[in-house]
N, C-alpha and C positions, 0 to 999 in steps of 0.2 A: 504494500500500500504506500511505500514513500512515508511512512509518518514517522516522526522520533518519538523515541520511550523509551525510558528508564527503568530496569526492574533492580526490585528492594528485596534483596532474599532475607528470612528470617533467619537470627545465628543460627547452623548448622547442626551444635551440637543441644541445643532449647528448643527444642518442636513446639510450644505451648501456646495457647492462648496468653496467658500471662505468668510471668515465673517470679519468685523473689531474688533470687539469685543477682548479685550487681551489675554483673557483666552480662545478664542475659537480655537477649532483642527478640522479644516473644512475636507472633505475629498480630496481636492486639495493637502496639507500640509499631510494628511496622505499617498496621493499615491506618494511624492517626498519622504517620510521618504520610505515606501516602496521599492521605485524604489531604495532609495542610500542602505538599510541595506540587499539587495536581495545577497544571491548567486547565485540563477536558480529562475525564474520567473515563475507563471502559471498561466494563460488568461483563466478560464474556464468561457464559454459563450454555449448561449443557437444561433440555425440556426434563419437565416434572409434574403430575397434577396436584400436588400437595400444596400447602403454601409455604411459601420462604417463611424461616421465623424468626430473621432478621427483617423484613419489608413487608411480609404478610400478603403478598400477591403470588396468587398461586401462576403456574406454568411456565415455572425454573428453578431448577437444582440450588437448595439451600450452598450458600458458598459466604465468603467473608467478605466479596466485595460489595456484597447488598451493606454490609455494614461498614464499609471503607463509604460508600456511596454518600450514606444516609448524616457522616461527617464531612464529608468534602463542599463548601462554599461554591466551585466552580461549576462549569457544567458540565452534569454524569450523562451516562448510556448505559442500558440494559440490554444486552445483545445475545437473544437467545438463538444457539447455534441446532 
């Protein structure tokens, strides 16, 4: 597509939503850095009939960026593949 993007990996050895550990970059703490350094967001997710229960709209796969989305200021996309 020609676009630029930045990927934020969570540390490697902390899989977690949130850790207490000092050094750790949970993926909680990566989707708020996401969300604040975003100029245009994109939610690419796989179909679902359930509802997110991050966003609570059903027909796509619960993911994190419904909740990177629902912090980010800029403007998002939900791009169901």
């Amino acid at each position: 597509m020609g676009l630029p993007f930045h990927i934020i990996p969570p540390h490697y050895k902390h899989l977690h939503w949130e850790c207490s550990m000092p050094a750790c970059y949970g993926y909680k703490a990566r989707n708020l850095d996401l969300a604040d350094g975003a100029d245009e967001l994109y939610n690419i997710t796989t179909p679902r009939d359930l509802p997110c229960k991050h966003c609570g709209i059903s027909g796509h796969q619960e993911n994190g960026g419904c909740y990177t989305m629902k912090h980010c200021e800029k403007t998002t996309h939900l791009v169901v593949l």
